[in-house]
C-alpha positions as CSV (number, residue, x, y, z in Angstrom):
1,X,-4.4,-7.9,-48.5
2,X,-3.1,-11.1,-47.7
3,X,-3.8,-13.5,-44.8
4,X,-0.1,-13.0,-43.5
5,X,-0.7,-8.9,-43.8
6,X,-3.5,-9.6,-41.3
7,X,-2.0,-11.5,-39.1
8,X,0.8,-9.1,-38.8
9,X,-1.3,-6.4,-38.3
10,X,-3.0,-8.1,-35.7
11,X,-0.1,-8.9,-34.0
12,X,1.2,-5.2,-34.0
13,X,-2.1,-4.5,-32.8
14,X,-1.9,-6.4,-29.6
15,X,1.6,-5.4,-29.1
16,X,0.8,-1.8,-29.2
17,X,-2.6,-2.7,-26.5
18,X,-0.2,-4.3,-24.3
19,X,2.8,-1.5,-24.2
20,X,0.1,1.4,-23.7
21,X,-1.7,-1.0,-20.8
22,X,2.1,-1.7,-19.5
23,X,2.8,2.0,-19.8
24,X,-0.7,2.8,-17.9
25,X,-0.1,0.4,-15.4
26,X,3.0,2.0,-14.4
27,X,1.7,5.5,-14.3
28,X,-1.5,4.5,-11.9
29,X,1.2,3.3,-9.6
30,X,2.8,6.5,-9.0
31,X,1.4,8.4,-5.8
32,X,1.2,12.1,-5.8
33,X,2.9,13.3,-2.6
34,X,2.3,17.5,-4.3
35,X,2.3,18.7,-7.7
36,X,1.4,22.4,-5.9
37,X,-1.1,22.6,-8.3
38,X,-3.7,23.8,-6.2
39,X,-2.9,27.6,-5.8
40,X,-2.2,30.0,-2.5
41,X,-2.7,25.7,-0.9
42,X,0.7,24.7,0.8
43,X,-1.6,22.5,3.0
44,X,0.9,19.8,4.8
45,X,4.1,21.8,4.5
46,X,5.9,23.1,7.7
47,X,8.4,25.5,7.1
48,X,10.7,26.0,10.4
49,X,14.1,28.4,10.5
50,X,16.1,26.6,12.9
51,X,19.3,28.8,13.0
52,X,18.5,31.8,12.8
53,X,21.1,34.1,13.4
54,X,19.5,37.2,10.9
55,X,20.8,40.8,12.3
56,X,18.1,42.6,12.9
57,X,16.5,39.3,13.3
58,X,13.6,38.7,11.0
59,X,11.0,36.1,12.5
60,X,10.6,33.8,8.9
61,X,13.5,34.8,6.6
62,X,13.2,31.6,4.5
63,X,11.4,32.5,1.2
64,X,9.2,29.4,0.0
65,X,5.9,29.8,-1.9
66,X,4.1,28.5,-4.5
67,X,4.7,30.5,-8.2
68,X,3.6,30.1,-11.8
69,X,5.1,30.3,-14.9
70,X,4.6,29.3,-18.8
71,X,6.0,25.5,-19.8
72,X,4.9,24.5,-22.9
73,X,2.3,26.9,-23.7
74,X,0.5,25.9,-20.5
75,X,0.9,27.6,-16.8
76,X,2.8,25.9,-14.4
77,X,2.9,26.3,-10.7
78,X,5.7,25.0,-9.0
79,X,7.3,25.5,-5.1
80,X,10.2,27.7,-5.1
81,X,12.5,27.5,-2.0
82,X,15.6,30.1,-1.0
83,X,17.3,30.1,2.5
84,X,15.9,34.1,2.5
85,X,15.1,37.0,0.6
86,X,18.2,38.7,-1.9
87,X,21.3,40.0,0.4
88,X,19.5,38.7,3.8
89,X,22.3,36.8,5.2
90,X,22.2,34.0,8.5
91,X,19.7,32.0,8.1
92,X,21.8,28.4,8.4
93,X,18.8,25.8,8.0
94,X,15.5,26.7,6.2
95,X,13.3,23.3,6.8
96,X,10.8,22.5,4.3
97,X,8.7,19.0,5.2
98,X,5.9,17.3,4.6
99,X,4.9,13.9,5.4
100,X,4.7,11.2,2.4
101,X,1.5,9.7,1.7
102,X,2.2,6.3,2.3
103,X,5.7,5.5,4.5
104,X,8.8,3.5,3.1
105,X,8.5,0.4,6.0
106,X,11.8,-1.3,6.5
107,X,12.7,-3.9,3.8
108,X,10.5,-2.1,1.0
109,X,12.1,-0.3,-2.1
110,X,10.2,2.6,-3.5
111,X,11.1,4.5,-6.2
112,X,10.7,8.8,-5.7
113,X,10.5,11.4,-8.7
114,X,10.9,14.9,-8.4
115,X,11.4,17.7,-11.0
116,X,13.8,20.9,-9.8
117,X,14.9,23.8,-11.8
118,X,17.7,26.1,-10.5
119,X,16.7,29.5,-10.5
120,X,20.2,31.1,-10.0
121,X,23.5,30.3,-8.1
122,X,25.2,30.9,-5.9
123,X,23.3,28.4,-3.9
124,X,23.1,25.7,-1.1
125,X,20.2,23.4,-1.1
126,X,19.3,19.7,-0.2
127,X,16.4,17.5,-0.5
128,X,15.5,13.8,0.4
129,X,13.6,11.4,2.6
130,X,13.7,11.6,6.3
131,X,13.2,9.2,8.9
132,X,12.5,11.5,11.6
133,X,9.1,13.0,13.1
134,X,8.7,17.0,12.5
135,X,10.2,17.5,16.5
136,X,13.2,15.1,15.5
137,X,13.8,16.8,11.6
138,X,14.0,19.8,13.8
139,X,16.4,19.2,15.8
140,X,18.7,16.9,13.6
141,X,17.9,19.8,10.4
142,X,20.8,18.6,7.6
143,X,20.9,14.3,10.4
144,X,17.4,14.5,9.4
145,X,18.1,13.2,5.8
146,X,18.0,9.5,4.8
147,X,19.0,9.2,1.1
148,X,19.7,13.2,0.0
149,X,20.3,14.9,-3.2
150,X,22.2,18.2,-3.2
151,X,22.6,21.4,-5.5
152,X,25.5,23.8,-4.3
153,X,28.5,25.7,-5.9
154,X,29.7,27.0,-2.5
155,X,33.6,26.5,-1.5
156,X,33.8,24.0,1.9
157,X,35.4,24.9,5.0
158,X,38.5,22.4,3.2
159,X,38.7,24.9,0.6
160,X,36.8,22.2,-2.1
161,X,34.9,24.2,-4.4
162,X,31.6,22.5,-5.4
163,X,31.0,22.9,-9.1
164,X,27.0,22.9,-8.8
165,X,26.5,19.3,-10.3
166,X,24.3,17.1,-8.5
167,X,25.4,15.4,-5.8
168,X,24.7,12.5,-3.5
169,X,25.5,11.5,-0.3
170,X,28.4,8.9,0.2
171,X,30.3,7.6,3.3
172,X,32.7,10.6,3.3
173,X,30.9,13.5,2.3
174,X,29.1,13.9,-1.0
175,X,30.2,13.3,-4.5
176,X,28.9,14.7,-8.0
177,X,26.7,12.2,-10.4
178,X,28.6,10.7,-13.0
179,X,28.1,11.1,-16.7
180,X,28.4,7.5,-18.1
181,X,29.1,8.4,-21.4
182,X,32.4,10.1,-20.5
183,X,32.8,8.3,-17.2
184,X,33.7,11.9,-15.3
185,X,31.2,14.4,-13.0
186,X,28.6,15.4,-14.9
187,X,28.3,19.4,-15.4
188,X,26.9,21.7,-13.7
189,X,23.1,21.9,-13.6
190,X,22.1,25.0,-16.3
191,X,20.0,27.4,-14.6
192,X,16.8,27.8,-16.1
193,X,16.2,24.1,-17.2
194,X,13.4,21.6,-15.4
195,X,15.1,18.5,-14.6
196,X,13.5,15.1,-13.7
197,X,15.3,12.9,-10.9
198,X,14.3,9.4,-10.1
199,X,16.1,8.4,-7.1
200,X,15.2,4.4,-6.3
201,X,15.9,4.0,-2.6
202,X,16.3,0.4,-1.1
203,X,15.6,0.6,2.9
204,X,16.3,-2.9,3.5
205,X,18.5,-3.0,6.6
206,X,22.1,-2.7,6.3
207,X,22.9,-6.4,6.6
208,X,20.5,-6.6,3.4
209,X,22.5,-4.5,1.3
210,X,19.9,-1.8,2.1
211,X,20.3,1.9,2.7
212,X,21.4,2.5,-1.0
213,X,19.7,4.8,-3.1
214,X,20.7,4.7,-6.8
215,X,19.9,8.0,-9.1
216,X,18.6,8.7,-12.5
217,X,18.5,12.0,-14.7
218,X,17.3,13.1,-17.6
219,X,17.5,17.1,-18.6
220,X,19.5,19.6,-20.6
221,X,22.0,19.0,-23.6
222,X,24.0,16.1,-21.4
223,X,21.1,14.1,-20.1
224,X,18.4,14.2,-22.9
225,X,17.3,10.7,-22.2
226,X,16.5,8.7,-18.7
227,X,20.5,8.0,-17.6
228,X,21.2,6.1,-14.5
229,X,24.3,8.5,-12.7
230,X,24.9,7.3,-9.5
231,X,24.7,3.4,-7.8
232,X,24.5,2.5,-4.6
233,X,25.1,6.1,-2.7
234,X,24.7,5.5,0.6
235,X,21.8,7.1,3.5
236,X,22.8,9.7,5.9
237,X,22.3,8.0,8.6
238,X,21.6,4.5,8.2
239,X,19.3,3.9,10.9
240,X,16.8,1.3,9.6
241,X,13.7,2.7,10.0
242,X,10.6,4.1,8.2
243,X,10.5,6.7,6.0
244,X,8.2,8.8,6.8
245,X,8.6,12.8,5.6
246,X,10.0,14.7,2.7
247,X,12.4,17.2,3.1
248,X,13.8,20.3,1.7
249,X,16.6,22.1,3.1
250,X,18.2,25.3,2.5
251,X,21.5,27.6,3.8
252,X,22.3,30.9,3.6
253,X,25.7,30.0,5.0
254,X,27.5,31.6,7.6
255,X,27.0,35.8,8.7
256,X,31.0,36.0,7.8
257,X,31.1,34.1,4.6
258,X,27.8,33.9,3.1
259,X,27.0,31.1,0.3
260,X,24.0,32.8,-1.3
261,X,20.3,32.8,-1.8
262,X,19.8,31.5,-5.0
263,X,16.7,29.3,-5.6
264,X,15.6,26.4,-7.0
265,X,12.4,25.4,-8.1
266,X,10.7,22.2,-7.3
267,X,7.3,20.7,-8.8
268,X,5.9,16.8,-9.7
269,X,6.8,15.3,-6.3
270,X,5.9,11.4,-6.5
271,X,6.4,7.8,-5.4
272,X,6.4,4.7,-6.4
273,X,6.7,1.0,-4.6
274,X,9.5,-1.0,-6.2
275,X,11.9,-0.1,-9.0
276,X,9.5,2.3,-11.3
277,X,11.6,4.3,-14.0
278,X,8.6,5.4,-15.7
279,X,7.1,9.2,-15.9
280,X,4.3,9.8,-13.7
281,X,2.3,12.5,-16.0
């Protein structure tokens, strides 16, 4: 082999060294907020029914519990979340919260990756970062939510009928992710399939260009690669503060016109300070 083959080697060598140390590097920056991993252990969680209008009452309608499955030859325990049990309707907000590990201070960007899986529509379910303390989230249930991500199909008082895309929150309302490739809302999200989300939110103050959150997807036939899908959607609230708790919400909808209890599944909850687009396993 000749010098030159050496040296090329060599070369590839170190570039190879330095992607997987690059690549590592990343990874170790991630911090595990729950990968409910540990069985029968919701430690941290609060779960808290705020309207609940079930007839005959029942105390804790909201069904969210840790469950296992097979994923790639290997089991797999993952949080699933539903407003209530099958054909129990009124309960309006089913909380789900725990505190993040370390909080988002004012000025910072962190990135935040979740996986979710819808178990069946008709649904009505929103998760995201919160600003608020556990009294506050309680009180303020779907004002709680900072930057929010949504998975519905139900019709709006308006008469809009959500499609069951994923959605984000923007000055009026929400709006579906956008599949770049064909520049329209992306489909809906296919039951049954484990999605990865990376949502990068800037909480620098308003002035700053801050409380933006852009979004990123990869899962099913239309996303089979990392694809950024939304830019810039816009916080809840806006009120400049730490973030401080993750939170889950969920809606049976009203008594007289019911949305349904579907589920979704949720596992691999992480964060990440700065812009990190990586995958933390």
């Amino acid at each position: 082999m000749s010098l030159s083959h050496y040296k090329i080697n060599y070369f590839l060598i170190v570039f190879f060294l330095m992607m997987a140390n690059h690549v590592q590097a990343h990874n170790k920056s991630w911090i595990l907020i729950d990968n409910f991993e540990q069985k029968n252990n919701l430690v941290g969680w609060t779960k808290a029914d705020t309207k609940n209008d079930t007839a005959p009452n029942i105390p804790t309608p909201q069904v969210t519990e840790q469950r296992s499955e097979k994923l790639h030859s290997k089991d797999n325990t993952y949080l699933i979340k539903k407003p209530a049990a099958e054909n129990i309707i009124g309960n309006r907000k089913a909380l789900t919260y725990k505190k993040l590990p370390v909080q988002v201070a004012v000025g910072e960007t962190y990135t935040f990756y979740t996986r979710i899986n819808v178990e069946s529509f008709p649904n009505n379910h929103a998760f995201g970062i919160s600003n608020m303390h556990p009294k506050d989230i309680e009180l303020n249930d779907y004002n709680a939510f900072e930057p929010t991500l949504r998975v519905t199909d139900k019709t709006e008082s308006n008469g809009l009928i959500n499609t069951g895309a994923l959605m984000v929150k923007v000055d009026k309302g929400y709006a579906n992710i956008i599949n770049p490739v064909t520049q329209q809302d992306a489909k809906p999200l296919i039951a049954g399939v484990w999605y990865q989300i990376w949502y990068v939110v800037n909480n620098a103050l308003l002035s700053d260009n801050g409380q933006t959150y852009d979004v990123y997807i990869q899962g099913s036939d239309e996303f089979p690669t990392q694809t950024k899908v939304y830019t810039n959607a816009t916080f809840r609230m806006a009120r400049e503060l730490p973030l401080i708790y993750f939170l889950m919400n969920a809606n049976t909808g009203p008594k007289s016109h019911p949305y349904g209890n579907g589920g979704v599944k949720y596992d691999d909850l992480y964060m990440s300070k700065n812009v990190n687009l990586s995958k933390p396993m």
